[in-house]
ZAMARGU-4260 file (C-alpha; in steps of 0.2 Angstrom, whole numbers, plus 5000, padded with zeros to 4 digits):
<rodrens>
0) 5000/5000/5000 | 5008/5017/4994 | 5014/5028/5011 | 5003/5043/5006 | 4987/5032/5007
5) 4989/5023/5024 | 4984/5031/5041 | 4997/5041/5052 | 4997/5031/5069 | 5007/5043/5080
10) 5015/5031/5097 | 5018/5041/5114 | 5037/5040/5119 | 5044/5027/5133 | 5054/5033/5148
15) 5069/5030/5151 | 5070/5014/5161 | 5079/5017/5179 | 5095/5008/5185 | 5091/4998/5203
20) 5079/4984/5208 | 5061/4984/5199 | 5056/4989/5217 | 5059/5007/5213 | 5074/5015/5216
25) 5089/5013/5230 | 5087/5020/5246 | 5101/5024/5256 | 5106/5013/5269 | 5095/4999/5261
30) 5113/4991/5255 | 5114/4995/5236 | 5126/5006/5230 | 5122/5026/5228 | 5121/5031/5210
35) 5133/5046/5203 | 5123/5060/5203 | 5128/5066/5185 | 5128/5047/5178 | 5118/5047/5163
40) 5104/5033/5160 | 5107/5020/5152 | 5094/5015/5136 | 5084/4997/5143 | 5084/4990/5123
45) 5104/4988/5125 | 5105/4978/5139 | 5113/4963/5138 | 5101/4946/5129 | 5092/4940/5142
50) 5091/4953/5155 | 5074/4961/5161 | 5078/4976/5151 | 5081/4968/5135 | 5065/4958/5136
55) 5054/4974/5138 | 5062/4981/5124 | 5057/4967/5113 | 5038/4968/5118 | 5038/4984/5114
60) 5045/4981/5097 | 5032/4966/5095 | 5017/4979/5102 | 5021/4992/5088 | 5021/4979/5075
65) 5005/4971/5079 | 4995/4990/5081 | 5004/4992/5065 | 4997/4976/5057 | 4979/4979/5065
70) 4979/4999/5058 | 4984/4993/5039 | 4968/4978/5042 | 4957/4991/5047 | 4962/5004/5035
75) 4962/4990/5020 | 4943/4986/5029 | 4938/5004/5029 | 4945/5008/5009 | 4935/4994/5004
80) 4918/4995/5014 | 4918/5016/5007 | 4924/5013/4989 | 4913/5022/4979 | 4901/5035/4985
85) 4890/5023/4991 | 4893/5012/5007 | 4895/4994/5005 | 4880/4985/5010 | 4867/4998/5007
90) 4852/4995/5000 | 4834/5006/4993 | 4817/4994/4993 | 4832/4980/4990 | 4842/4986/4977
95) 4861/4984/4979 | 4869/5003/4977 | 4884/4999/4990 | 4900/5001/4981 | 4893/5013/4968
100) 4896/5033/4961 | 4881/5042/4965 | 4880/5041/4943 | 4882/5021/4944 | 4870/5022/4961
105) 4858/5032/4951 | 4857/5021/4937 | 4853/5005/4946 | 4841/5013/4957 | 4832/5016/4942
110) 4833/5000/4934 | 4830/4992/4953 | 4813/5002/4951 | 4808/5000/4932 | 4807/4978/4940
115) 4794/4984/4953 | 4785/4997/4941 | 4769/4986/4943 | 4769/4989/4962 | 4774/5005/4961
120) 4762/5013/4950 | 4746/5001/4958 | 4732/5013/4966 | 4736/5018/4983 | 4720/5015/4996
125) 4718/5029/5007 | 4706/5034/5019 | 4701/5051/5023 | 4690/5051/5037 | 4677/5038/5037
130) 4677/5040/5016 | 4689/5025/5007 | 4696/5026/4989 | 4711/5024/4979 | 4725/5039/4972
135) 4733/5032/4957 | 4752/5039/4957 | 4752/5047/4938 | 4738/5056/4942 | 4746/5063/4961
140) 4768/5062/4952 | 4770/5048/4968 | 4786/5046/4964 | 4803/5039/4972 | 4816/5054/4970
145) 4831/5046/4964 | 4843/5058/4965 | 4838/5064/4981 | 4838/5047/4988 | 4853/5039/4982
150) 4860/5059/4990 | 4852/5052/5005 | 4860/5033/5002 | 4880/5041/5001 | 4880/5049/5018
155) 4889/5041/5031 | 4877/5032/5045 | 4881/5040/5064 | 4887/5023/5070 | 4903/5018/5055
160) 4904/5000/5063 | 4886/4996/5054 | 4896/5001/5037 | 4910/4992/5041 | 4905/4976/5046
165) 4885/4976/5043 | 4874/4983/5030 | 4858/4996/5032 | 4844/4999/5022 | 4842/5019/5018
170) 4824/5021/5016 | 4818/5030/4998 | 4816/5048/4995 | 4796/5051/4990 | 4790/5064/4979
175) 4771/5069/4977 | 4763/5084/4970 | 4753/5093/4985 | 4743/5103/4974 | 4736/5088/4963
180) 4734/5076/4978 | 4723/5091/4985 | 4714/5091/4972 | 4711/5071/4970 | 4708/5069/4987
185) 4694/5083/4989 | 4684/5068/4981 | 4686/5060/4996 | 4679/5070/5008 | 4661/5066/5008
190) 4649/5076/5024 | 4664/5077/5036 | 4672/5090/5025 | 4665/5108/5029 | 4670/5121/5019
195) 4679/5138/5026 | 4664/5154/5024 | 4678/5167/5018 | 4678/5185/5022 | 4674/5198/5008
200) 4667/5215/5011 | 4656/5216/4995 | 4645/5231/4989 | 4625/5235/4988 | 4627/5251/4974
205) 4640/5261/4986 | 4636/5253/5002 | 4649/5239/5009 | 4641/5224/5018 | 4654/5214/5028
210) 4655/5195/5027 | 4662/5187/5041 | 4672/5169/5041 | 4668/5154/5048 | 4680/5141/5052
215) 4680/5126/5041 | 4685/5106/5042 | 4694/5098/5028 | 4711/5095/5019 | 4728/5104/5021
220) 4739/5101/5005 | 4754/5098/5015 | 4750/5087/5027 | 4741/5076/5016 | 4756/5075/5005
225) 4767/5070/5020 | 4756/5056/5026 | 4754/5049/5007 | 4774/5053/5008 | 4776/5042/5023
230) 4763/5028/5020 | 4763/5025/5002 | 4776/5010/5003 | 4771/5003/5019 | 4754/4997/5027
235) 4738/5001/5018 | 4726/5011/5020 | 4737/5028/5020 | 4725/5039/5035 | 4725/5056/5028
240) 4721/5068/5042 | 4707/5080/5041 | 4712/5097/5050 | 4701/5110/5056 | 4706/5127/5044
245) 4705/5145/5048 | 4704/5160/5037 | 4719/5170/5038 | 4708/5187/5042 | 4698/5188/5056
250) 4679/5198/5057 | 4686/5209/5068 | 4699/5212/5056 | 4687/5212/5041 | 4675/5227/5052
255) 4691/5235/5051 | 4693/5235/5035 | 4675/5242/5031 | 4679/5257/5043 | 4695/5261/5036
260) 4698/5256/5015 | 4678/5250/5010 | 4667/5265/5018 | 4678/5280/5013 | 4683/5271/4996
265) 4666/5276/4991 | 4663/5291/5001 | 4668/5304/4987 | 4674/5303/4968 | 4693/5302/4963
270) 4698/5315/4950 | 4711/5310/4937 | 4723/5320/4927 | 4728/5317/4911 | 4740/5326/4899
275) 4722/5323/4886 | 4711/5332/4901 | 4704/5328/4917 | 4694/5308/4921 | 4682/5308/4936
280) 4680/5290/4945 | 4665/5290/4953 | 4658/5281/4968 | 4650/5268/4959 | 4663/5263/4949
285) 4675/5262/4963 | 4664/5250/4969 | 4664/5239/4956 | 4683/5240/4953 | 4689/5238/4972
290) 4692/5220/4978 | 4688/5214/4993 | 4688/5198/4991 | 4700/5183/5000 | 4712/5173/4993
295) 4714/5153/4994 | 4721/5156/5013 | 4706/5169/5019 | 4716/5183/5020 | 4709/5199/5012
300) 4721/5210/5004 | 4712/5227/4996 | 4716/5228/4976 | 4708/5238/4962 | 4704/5230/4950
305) 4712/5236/4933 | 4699/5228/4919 | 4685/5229/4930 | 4689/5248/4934 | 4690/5250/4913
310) 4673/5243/4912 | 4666/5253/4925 | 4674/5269/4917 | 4671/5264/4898 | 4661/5281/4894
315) 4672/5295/4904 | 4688/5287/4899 | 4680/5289/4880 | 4683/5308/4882 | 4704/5308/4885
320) 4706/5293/4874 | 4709/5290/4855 | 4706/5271/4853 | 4717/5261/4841 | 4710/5253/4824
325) 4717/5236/4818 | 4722/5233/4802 | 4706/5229/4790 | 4702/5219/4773 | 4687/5222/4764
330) 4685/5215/4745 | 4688/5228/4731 | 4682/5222/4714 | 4683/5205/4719 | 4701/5206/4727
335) 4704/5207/4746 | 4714/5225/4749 | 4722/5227/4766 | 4721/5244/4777 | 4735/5247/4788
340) 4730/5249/4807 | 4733/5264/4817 | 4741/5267/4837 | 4729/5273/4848 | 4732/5283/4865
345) 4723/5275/4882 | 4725/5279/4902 | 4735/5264/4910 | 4721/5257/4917 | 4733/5245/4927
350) 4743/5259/4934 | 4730/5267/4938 | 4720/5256/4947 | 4737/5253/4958 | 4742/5272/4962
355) 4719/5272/4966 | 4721/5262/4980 | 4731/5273/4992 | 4720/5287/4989 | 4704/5279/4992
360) 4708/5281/5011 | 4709/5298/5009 | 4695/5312/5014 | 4703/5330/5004 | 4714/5329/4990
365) 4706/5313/4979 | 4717/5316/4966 | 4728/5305/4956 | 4740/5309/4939 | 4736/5294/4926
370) 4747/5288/4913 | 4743/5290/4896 | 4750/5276/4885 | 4753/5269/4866 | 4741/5257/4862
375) 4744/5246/4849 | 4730/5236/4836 | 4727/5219/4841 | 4730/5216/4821 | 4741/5223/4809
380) 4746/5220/4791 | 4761/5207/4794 | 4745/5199/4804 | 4734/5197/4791 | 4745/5193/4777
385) 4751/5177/4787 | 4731/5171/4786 | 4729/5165/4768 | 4716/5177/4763 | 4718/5175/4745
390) 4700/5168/4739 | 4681/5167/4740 | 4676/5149/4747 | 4658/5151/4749 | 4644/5163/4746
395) 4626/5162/4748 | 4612/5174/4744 | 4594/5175/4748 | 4578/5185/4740 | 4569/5198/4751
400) 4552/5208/4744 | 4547/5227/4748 | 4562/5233/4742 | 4576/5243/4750 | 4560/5255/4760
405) 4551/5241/4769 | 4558/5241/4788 | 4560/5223/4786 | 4573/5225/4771 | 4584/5240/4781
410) 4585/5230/4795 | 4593/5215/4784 | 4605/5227/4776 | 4607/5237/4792 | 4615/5218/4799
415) 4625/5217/4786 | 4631/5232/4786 | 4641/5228/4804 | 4645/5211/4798 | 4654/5215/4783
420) 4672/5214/4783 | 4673/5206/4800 | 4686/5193/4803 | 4688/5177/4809 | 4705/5173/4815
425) 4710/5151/4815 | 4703/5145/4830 | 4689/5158/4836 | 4671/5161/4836 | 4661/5171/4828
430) 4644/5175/4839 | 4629/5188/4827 | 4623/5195/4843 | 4642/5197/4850 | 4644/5207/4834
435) 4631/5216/4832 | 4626/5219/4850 | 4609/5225/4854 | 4599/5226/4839 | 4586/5241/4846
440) 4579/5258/4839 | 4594/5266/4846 | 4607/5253/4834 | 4596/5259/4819 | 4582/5245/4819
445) 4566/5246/4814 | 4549/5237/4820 | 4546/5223/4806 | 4537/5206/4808 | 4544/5194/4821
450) 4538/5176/4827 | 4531/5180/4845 | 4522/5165/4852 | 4518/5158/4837 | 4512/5171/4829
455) 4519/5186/4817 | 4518/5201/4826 | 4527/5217/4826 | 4544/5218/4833 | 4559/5228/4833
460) 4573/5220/4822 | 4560/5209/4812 | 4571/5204/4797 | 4588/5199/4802 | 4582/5180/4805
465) 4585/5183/4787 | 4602/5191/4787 | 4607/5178/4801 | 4599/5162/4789 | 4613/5170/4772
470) 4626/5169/4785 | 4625/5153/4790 | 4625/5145/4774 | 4638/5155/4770 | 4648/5147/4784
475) 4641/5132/4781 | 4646/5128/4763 | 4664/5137/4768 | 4663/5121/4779 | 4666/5131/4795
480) 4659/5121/4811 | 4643/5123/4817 | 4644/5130/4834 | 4625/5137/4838 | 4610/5141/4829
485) 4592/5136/4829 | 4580/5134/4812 | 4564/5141/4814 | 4549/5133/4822 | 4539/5137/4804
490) 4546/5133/4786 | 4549/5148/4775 | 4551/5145/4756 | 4562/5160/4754 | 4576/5149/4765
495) 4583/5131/4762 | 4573/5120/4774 | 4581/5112/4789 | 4601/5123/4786 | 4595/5140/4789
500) 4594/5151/4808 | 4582/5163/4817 | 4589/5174/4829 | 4583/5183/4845 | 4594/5194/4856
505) 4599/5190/4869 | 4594/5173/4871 | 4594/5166/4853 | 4613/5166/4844 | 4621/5160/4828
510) 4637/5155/4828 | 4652/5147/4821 | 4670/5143/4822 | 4685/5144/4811 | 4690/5128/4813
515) 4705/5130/4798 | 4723/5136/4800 | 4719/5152/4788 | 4711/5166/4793 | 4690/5171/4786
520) 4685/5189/4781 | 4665/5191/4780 | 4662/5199/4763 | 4641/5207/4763 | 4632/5214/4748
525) 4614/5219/4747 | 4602/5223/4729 | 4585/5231/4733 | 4580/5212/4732 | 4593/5202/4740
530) 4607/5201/4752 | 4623/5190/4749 | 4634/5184/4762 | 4654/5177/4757 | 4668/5171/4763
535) 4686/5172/4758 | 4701/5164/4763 | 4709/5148/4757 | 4701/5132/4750 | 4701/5119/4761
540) 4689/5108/4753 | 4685/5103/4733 | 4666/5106/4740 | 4654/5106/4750 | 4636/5102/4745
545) 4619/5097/4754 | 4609/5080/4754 | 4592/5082/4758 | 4581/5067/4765 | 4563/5066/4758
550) 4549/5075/4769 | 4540/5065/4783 | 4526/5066/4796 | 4519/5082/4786 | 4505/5088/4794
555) 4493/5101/4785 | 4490/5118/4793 | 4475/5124/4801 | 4465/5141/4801 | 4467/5153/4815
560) 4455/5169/4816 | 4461/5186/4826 | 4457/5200/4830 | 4458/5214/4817 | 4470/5227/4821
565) 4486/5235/4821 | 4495/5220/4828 | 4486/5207/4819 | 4495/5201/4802 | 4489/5187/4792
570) 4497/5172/4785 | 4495/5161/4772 | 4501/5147/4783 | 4514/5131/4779 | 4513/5113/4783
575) 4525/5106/4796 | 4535/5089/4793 | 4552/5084/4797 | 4569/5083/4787 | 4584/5079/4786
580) 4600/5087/4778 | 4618/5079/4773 | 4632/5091/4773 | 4645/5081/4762 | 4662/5084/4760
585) 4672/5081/4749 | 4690/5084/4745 | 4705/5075/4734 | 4691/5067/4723 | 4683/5060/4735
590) 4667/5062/4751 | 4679/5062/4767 | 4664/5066/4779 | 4644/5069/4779 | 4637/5077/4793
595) 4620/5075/4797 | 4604/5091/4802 | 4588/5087/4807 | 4573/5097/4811 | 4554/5097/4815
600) 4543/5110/4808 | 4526/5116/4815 | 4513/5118/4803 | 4511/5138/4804 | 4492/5143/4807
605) 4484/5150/4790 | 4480/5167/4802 | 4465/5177/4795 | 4463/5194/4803 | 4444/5196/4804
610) 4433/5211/4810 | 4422/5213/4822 | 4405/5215/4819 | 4398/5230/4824
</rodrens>
């Protein structure tokens, strides 16, 4: 063994050994002779073979030896039990990583556990309360951390004499995901849970209303990860503990909070300054923008809300700001053209609801200085020309009477008027009553016949049924997916039976999604006698065309007399049946999918307005 790697044993010296009897030294008068004072001692190893001193000197020389021999045993023992970073004789769940690097360690451990993967990944029973059931590891990431573990499997044990002449088994490393085991577990809980009642200070108009916690019974994420942790590999069921929880804020906290952020919040308005002109926040929209609310722990901590403060300041905000316009295509003798977009200027709602806050406090001086910034268009030009707008995929069109002065036919062309050149990015969804919004007197609609209770009276926005019926056959043969939209209860000739829409805000909707990887611009015409719907983008499919089934359970309509008047209109009735449509697909030369539309007509009344006698 090289000198540099055997240990150091360092030997106290020996004394001298003394001339006289082994009794200790000569006393005068006891008969020996005196020794010279300034004699000097003489070394025991020489003495003369076969004297005391000389066999003392040889034990010692055989003493040495054997501590030597015992030191290089031991040492030779110890090198060999701590080669590697791993103790000799260690073992995880059984698997040998004594001996090992932490790499080499690493590496069996793993393959150690991919030989148990079926008892490792089985469903864990656990009981949570009085409620039983099973957590599968994937769906909690119940895992043994390797590295941590063979970490834990490389240090030296308190005791070394369990290295060196035993073996010990290091116990694995468990990982779990607290926040997915809560979640998995909240199954569990069944009537013993009982839910936390959070604080929140909420508001009636302006005036705060205090809501006070209750203290709940149910899960803490940590703990049940640790007791999953602890039991996962040993006895079955694991007991996860249900704790009693506590909101963070107290009532007499949250009674503060009303007395010193909630009530004066509201008591006055907060002026802004702008480099565009002056913003008044008033009490109302404070309320609606300040948060009160808890987090996940029960604590309250007061926050404006920047959207909800945008929302609640949508018309004064109007005055200081110049809002951006994105980048448009509208189609120019059958060609889509692009417009470039244009920067806008808006207050920082976000700063602004953070700088609020301090000074809702206040009593005098409500004033804060907001920030006016750049505000960019959702879509520009390099936007739009990445969508593939290139061609018209579909287009549908549908006859109207009465011409372009009938209220019915200005409010179809009215629709189509906000429609037109509206686009459809890939993946979104394009909602009529999203677009349009309202559809009242004040939007420019007129009163026109509507379906009310099965019956055609007068009704403002009467007519767009028909705008809403060319859309969705225009989106339909573009072979857009169908997202919403409900045929009519009676059949009109002037649509395609069973693939055409009414519409009635709020409640009624049409709607579709773009479904394709290009981007969809809505192209509306109108003649004094029709209104066309298109769409262009790219070409997905070779067509798209309708299959319709042969009419069934056709029932004959009856006659209905009213009352003459100004909201009675007559009808020459319709008979009701049922149908079915076949949208096919077809694309490479051949039909890839069909999907199938049914619908149930009522036979519509033949309604005959009829006087009274006098």
């Amino acid at each position: 063994m090289p000198a540099d790697d055997s240990p150091t044993v360092t030997f106290p010296a020996v004394p001298p050994a003394r001339t006289g009897t082994d009794a200790g030294p000569a006393r005068p008068g006891a008969g020996a002779p005196p020794t010279a004072p300034d004699a000097a001692p003489t070394d025991a190893d020489t003495g003369p073979p076969g004297s005391w001193t000389g066999r003392l000197g040889r034990r010692r020389t055989l003493l040495a030896a054997g501590v030597a021999v015992v030191v290089l045993l031991v040492g030779g023992v110890v090198a060999y039990r701590y080669a590697g970073d791993v103790p000799r004789g260690t073992t995880v769940l059984g698997i040998e990583l004594g001996g090992k690097s932490r790499a080499e360690a690493a590496e069996a451990l793993r393959a150690g556990l991919s030989a148990q993967a079926d008892r490792l990944s089985a469903p864990v029973p656990v009981r949570v309360g009085e409620q039983a059931g099973e957590v599968s590891p994937a769906d909690v990431d119940l895992r043994v951390d390797v590295d941590a573990t063979v970490a834990a499997a490389a240090e030296t044990p308190g005791n070394p004499l369990s290295v060196l002449f035993g073996s010990r088994e290091v116990q694995p490393v468990v990982a779990v995901d607290p926040a997915k085991l809560d979640e998995v577990l909240r199954g569990r809980l069944g009537d013993e849970a009982r839910p936390m009642t959070m604080p929140a200070i909420t508001f009636s108009g302006t005036t705060p209303q205090a809501v006070h916690p209750e203290p709940g019974r149910g899960l803490d994420p940590e703990r049940s990860a640790g007791a999953l942790r602890d039991g996962w590999l040993g006895a079955h069921p694991v007991p996860v503990p249900l704790v009693d929880l506590h909101p963070a804020t107290s009532a007499e906290e949250v009674d503060r909070l009303v007395a010193e952020v909630a009530t004066p919040a509201v008591a006055g308005p907060v002026t802004v300054t702008t480099d565009r002109g002056e913003v008044t926040v008033p009490p109302t929209a404070i309320a609606k923008s300040l948060v009160l609310t808890a987090d996940k722990t029960g604590k309250i901590n007061p926050r404006v809300d920047g959207k909800k403060l945008r929302a609640a300041l949508a018309g004064p905000l109007g005055k200081v700001e110049v809002a951006a316009k994105n980048a448009s295509v509208a189609i120019v003798s059958g060609k889509p053209v692009v417009s470039a977009g244009t920067e806008g200027r808006q207050v920082d709602t976000e700063a602004l609801a953070r700088d609020l806050l301090p000074v809702l406090s206040k009593a005098d001086d409500r004033t804060v200085t907001g920030t006016m910034r750049t505000a960019a268009p959702d879509t520009t030009t390099e936007d739009i020309a990445k969508l593939g707008i290139k061609e018209r995929v579909s287009t549908f069109t549908t006859k109207f009477t009465g011409g372009l002065s009938s209220p019915r036919s200005q409010n179809i062309v009215q629709a189509a008027k906000e429609v037109d050149g509206a686009l459809v990015k890939p993946g979104a969804t394009f909602s009529l009553n999203k677009h349009t919004g309202e559809r009242g007197y004040a939007q420019g609609y007129k009163d026109a016949p509507v379906i009310l209770d099965g019956k055609l009276v007068p009704g403002v926005g009467g007519g767009v049924s028909q705008f809403t019926t060319t859309l969705f056959n225009a989106a339909y043969y573009a072979g857009l997916e169908d997202v919403e939209h409900k045929p009519h209860s009676y059949y009109f000739s002037r649509y395609p039976s069973v693939i055409e829409s009414t519409i009635f805000y709020p409640d009624l909707d049409m709607k579709f999604r773009n479904d394709t990887e290009y981007g969809i611009v809505i192209d509306t015409s109108y003649t004094a006698n029709s209104i066309t719907v298109s769409m262009w983008s790219t070409k997905v499919y070779d067509s798209v065309k309708t299959e319709w089934s042969p009419r069934r359970n056709v029932v004959a309509p009856k006659t209905v007399e009213l009352p003459d008047g100004p909201t009675c209109i007559s009808a020459s009735g319709s008979v009701g049946f049922t149908q079915d449509a076949y949208r096919v697909f077809r694309k490479g030369g051949q039909e890839i999918r069909r999907q199938k539309f049914t619908w149930r007509y009522d036979a519509e009344p033949r309604f005959v307005c009829v006087k009274k006698p006098a």
